[in-house]
LOVEX-318137 format. One record per residue (C-alpha): residue number from 1; residue in three letters; chain; x, y, z. Coordinates in pm, 1 decimal. Each point is the difference from the previous one (the first is absolute). Layout:
BEGIN
+-----+------+-------+----------+----------+----------+
|  nr | rest | kette |       c1 |       c2 |       c3 |
+-----+------+-------+----------+----------+----------+
| NUM |  ALA |     A |        X |        Y |        Z |
...
+-----+------+-------+----------+----------+----------+
! end
This chain:
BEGIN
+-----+------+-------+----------+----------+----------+
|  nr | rest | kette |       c1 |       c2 |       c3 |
+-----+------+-------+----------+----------+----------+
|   1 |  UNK |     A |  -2246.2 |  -1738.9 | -18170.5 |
|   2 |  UNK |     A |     30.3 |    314.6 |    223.7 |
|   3 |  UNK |     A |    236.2 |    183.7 |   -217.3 |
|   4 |  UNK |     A |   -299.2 |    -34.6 |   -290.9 |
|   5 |  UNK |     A |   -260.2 |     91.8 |    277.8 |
|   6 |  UNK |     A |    216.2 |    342.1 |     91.1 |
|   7 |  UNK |     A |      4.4 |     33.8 |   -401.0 |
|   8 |  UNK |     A |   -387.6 |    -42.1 |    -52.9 |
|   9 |  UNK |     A |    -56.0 |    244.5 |    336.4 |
|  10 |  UNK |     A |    256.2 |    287.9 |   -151.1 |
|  11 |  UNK |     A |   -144.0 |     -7.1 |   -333.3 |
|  12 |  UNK |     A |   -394.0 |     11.7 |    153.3 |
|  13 |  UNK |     A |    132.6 |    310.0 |    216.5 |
|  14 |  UNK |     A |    153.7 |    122.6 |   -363.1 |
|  15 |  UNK |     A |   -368.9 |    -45.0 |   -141.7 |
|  16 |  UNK |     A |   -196.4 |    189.5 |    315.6 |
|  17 |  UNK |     A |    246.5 |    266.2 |     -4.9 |
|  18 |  UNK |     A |    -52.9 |     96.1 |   -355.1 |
|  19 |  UNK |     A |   -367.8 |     61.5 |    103.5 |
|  20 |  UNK |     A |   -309.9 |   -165.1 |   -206.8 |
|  21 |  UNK |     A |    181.6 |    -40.8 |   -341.7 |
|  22 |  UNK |     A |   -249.8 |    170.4 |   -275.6 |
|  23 |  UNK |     A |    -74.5 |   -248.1 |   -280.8 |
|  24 |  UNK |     A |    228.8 |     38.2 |   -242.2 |
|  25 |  UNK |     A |    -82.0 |    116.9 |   -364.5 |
|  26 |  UNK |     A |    -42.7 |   -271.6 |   -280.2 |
|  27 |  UNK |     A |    363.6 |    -64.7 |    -76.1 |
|  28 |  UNK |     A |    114.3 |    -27.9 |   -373.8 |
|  29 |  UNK |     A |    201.2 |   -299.0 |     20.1 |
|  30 |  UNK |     A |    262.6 |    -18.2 |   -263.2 |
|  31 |  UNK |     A |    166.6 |   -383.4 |    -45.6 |
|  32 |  UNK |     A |    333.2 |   -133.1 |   -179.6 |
|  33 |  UNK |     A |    116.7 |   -317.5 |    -47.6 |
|  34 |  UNK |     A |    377.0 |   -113.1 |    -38.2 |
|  35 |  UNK |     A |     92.2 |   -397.0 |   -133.6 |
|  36 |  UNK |     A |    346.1 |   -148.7 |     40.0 |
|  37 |  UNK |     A |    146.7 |   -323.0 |    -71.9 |
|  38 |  UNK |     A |    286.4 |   -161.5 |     68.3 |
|  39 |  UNK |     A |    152.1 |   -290.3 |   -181.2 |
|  40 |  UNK |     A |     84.7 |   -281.8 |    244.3 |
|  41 |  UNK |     A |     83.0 |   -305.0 |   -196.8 |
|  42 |  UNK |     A |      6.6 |    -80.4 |   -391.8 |
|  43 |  UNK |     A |    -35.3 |   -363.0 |    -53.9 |
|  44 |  UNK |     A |     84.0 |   -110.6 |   -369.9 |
|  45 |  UNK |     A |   -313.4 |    -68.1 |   -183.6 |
|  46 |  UNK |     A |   -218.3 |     83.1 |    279.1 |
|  47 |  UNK |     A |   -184.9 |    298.1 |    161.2 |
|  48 |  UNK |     A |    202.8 |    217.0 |    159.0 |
|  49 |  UNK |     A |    -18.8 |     34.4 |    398.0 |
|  50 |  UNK |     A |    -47.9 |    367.7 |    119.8 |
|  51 |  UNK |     A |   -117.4 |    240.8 |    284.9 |
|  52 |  UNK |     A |   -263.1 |    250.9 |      3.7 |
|  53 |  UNK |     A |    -53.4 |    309.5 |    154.9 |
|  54 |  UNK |     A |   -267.5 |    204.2 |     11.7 |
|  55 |  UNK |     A |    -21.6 |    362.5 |    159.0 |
|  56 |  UNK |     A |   -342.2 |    232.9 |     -8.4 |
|  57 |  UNK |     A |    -55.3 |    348.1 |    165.6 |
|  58 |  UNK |     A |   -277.6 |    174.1 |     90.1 |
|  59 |  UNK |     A |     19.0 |    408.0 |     42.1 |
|  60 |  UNK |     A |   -318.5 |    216.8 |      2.5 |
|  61 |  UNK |     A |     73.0 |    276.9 |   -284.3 |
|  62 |  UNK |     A |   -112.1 |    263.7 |    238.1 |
|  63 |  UNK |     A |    296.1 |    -49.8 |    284.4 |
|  64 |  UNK |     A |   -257.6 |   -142.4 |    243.6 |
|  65 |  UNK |     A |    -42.1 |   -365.4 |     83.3 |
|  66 |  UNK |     A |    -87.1 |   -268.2 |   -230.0 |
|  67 |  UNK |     A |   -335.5 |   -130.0 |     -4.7 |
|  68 |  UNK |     A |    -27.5 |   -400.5 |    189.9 |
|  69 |  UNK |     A |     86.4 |   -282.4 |   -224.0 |
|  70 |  UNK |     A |   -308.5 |   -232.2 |    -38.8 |
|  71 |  UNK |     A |     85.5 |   -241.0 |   -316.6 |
|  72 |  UNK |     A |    302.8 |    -34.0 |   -197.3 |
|  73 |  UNK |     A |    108.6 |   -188.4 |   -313.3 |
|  74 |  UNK |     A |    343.5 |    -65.8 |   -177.0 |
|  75 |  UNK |     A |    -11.8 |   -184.0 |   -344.8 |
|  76 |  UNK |     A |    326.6 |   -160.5 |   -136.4 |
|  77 |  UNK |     A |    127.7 |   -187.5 |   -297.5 |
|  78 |  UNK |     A |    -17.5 |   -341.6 |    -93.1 |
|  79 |  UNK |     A |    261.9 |   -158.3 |    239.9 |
|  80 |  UNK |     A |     29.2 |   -317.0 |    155.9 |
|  81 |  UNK |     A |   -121.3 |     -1.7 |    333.0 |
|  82 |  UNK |     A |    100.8 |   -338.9 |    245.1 |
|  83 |  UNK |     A |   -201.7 |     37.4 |    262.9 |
|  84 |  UNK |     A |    -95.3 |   -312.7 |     44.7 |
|  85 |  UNK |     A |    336.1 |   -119.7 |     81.2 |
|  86 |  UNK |     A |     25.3 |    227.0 |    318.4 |
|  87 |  UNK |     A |   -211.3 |   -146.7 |    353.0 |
|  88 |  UNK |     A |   -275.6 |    245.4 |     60.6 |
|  89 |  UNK |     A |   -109.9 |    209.4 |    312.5 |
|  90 |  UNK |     A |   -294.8 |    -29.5 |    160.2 |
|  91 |  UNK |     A |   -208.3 |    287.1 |     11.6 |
|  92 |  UNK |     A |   -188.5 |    -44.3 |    289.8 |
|  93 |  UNK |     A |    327.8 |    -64.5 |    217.8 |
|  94 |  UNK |     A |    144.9 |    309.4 |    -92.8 |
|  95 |  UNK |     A |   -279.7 |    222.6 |     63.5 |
|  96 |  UNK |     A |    -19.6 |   -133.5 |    324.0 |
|  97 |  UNK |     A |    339.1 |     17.9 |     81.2 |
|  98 |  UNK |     A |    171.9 |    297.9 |   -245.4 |
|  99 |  UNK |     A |    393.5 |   -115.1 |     28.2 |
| 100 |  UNK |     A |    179.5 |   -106.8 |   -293.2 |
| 101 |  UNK |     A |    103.0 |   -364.1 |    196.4 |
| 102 |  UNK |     A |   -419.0 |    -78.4 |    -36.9 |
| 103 |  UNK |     A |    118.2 |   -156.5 |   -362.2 |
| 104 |  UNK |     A |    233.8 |   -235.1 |    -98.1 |
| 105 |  UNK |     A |    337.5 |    157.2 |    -95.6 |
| 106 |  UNK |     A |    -22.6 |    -95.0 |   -347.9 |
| 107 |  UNK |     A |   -282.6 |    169.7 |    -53.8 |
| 108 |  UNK |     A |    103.8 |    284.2 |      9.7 |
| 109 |  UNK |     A |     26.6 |    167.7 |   -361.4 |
| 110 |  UNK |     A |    154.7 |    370.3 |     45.2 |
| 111 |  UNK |     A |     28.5 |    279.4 |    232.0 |
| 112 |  UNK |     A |    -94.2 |    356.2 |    -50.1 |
| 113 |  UNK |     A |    -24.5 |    324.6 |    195.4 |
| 114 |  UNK |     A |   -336.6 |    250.3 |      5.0 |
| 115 |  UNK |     A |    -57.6 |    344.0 |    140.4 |
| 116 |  UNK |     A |   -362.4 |     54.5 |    167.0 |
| 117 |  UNK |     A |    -81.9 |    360.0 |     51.6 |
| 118 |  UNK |     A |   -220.9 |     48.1 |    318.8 |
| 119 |  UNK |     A |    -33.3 |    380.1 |   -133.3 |
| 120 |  UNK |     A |    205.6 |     55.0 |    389.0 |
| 121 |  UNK |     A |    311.7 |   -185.8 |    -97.9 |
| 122 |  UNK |     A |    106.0 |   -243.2 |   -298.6 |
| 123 |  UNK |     A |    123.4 |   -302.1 |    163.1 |
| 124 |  UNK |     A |    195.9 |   -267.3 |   -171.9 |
| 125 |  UNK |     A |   -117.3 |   -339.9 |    -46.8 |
| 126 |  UNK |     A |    199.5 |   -317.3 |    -84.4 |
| 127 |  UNK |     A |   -183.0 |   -260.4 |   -265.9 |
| 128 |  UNK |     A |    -14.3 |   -350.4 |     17.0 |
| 129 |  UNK |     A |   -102.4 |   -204.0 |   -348.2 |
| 130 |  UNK |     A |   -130.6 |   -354.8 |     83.5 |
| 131 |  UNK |     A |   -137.6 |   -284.7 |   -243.2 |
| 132 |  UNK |     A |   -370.7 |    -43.5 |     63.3 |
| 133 |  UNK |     A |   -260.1 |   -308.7 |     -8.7 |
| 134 |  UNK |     A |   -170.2 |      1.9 |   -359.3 |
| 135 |  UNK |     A |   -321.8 |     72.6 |    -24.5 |
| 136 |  UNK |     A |   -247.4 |    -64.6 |   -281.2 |
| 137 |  UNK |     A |    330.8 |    -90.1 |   -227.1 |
| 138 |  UNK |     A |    128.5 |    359.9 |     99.3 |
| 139 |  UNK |     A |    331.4 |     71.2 |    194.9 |
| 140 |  UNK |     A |     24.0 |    187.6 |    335.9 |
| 141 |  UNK |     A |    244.7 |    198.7 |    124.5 |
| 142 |  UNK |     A |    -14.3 |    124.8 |    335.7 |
| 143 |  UNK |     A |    181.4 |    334.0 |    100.1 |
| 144 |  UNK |     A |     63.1 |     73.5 |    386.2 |
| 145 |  UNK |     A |     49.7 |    362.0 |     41.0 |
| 146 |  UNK |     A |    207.9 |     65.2 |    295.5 |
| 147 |  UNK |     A |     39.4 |    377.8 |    111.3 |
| 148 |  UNK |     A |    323.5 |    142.3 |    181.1 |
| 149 |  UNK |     A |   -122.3 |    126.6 |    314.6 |
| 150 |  UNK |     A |   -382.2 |    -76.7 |     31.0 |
| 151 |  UNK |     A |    -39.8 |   -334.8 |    165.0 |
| 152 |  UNK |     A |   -322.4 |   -117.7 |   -261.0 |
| 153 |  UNK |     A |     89.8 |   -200.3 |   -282.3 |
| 154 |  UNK |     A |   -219.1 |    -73.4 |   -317.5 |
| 155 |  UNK |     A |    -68.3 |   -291.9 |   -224.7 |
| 156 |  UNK |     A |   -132.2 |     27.7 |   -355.8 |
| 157 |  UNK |     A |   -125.8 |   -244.8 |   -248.4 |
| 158 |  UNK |     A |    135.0 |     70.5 |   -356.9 |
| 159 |  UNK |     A |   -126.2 |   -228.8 |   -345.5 |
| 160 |  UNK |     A |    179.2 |    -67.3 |   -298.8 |
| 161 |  UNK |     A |   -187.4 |    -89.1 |   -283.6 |
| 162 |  UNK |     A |     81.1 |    -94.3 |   -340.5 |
| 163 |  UNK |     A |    -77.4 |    259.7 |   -270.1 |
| 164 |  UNK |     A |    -59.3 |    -38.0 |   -371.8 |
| 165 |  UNK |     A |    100.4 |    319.1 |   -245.1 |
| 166 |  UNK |     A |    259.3 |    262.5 |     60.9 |
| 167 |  UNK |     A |    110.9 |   -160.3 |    379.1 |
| 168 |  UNK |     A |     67.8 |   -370.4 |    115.3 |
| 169 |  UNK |     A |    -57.4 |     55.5 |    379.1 |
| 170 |  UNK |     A |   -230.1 |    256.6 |    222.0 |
| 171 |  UNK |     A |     24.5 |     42.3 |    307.5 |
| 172 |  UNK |     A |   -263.2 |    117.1 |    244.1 |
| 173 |  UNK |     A |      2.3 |    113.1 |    357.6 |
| 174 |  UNK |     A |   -308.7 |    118.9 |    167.9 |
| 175 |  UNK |     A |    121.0 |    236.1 |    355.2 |
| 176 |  UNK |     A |   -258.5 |     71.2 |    271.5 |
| 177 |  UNK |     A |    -19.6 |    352.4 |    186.1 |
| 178 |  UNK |     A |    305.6 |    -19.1 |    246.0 |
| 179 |  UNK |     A |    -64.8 |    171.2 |    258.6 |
| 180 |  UNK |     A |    298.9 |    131.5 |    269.2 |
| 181 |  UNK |     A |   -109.9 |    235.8 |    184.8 |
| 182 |  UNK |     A |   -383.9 |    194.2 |    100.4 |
| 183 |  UNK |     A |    -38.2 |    342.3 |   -135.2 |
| 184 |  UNK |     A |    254.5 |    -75.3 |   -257.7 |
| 185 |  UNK |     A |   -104.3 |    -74.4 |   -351.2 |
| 186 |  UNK |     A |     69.6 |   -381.2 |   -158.8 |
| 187 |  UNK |     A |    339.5 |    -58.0 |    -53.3 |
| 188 |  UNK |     A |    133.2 |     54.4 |   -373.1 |
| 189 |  UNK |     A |    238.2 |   -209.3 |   -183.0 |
| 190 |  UNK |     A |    262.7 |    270.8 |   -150.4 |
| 191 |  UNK |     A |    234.0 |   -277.5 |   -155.0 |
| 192 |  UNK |     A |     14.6 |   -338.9 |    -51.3 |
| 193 |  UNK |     A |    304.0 |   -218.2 |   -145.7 |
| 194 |  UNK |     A |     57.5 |   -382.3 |     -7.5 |
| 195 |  UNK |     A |    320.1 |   -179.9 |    -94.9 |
| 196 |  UNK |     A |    -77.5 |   -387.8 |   -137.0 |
| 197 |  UNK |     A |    245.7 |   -250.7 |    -58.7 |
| 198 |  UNK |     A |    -54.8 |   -347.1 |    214.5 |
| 199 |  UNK |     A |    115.2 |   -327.0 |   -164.7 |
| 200 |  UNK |     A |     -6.7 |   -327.4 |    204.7 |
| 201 |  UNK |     A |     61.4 |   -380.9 |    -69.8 |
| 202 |  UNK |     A |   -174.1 |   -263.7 |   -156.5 |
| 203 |  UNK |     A |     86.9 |   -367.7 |    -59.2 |
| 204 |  UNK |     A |    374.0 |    157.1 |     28.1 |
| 205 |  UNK |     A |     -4.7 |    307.5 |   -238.9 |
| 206 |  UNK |     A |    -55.8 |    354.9 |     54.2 |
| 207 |  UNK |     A |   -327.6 |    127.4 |    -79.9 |
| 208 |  UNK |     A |    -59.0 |    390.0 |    -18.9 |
| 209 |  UNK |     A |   -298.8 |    171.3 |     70.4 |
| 210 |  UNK |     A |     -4.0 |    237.3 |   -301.3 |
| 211 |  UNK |     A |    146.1 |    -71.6 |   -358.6 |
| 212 |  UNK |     A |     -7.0 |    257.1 |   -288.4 |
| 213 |  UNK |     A |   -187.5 |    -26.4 |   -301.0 |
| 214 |  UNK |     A |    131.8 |   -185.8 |   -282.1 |
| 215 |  UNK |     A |    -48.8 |    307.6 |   -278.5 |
| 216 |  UNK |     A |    -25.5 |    334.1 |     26.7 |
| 217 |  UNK |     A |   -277.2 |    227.6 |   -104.9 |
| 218 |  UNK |     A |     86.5 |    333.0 |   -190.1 |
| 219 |  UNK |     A |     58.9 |    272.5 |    218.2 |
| 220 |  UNK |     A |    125.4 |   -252.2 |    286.2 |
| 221 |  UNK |     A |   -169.8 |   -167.5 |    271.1 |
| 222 |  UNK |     A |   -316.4 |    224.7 |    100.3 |
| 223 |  UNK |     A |   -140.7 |     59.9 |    412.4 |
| 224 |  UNK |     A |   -341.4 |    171.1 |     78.6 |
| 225 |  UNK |     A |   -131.4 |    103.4 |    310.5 |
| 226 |  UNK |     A |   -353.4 |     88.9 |    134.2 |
| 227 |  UNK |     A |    -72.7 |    151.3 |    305.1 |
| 228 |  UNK |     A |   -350.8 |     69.5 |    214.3 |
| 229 |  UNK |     A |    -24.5 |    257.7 |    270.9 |
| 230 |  UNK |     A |   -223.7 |     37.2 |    266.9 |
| 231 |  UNK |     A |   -133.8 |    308.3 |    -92.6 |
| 232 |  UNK |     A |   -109.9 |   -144.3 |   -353.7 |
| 233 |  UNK |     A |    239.7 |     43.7 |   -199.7 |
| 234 |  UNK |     A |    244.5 |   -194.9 |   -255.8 |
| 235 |  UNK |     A |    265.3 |     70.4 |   -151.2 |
| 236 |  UNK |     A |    257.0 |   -199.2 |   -264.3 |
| 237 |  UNK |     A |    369.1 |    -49.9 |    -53.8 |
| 238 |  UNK |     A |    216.9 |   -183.4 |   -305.7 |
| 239 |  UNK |     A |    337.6 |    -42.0 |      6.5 |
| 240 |  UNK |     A |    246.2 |   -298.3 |   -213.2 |
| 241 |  UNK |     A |    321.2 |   -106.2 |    -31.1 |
| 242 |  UNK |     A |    269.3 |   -147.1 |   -202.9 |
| 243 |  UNK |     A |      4.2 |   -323.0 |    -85.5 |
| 244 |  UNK |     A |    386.6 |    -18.4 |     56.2 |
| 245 |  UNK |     A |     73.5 |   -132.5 |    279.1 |
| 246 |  UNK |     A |    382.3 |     56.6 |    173.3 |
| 247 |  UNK |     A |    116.8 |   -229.4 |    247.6 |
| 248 |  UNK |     A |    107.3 |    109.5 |    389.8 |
+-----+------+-------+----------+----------+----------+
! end
């Protein structure tokens, strides 16, 4: 607790010795979107188990610093998705106490790893993926964001949503000004990447959290982000992959 104190105190002196930071100019936030999947399992004459991963970046165009996250959205294909098989987290317990051992262990779904820029430094941040309490016939997932050196941790509420048309699923994750440090503008998110592959048992057999989709649209299995910025802007990504899947 003292070393993050020291860490909070050396990055405030960081702040007041650059001076009153001018407000920065609107950034130009450019956004890409990578989709991976792994084949885990491949059950005769059933869906196939796999893992997901899913990596975005953030860069402002002009060298500067990307513009604050405020909303973002991921759509995917029409997979399989078990999450009712997995215990769920509560929210409320987590926010009040922001350490992965606030949910069961089989709850949680994946790990990932962020960068935040605080426009002084770009600190890492380690990502935990936890099954949620349904709401309104929607699933949760709850990400705790948990930076390398600053001692304050953060909790965020993400919904998945069935979709009808082009995508199966959509995700949706709403994130609140963050703010680190005074003087210093609201922390960015410069990239963003989530690995998902949980399976658990049930009545004796493995269940996995995500299962592919049983056919494959031309052109492969499609992705599509959105993303909202604080200073008003939006901005779109697409990428897809192959609908063969190779085993590791």
């Amino acid at each position: 607790m003292r070393r993050g104190r020291k860490t909070v105190l050396a990055l405030s002196a960081l702040a007041l010795a650059a001076g009153a930071l001018a407000a920065p100019a609107q950034a130009a936030n450019s956004q890409s979107l990578d989709a991976a999947v792994r084949l885990v399992n491949q059950p005769r004459g059933k869906p196939w188990t796999i893992g997901l991963q899913l990596t975005t970046q953030i860069t402002d165009t002009a060298g500067g610093h990307p513009a604050p996250l405020r909303h973002m959205e991921m759509s995917f294909p029409r997979a399989t998705v078990n999450a009712r098989a997995f215990p769920s987290c509560s929210l409320a317990k987590l926010r009040r106490n922001p350490v992965p051992q606030s949910c069961p262990r089989k709850s949680l779904l994946g790990k990932g790893s962020a960068l935040a820029d605080a426009t002084i430094l770009t600190e890492p941040v380690t990502l935990y993926m936890f099954n949620g309490q349904r709401k309104g016939g929607k699933i949760h997932f709850y990400f705790l964001a948990a930076p390398l050196h600053i001692s304050q941790k953060f909790v965020f509420d993400a919904t998945l949503a069935r979709q009808h048309g082009t995508f199966g699923w959509k995700l949706s994750m709403d994130i609140p000004p963050i703010h680190v440090l005074t003087n210093v503008p609201d922390v960015a998110i410069a990239k963003f990447s989530v690995t998902v592959g949980a399976s658990t048992r049930v009545r004796g057999r493995t269940v996995p959290l995500l299962q592919a989709p049983t056919s494959c649209p031309a052109g492969g299995w499609r992705f599509h982000g959105l993303f909202v910025y604080g200073d008003g802007s939006r901005g779109t990504t697409d990428t897809k992959i192959d609908c063969v899947l190779h085993s590791s």
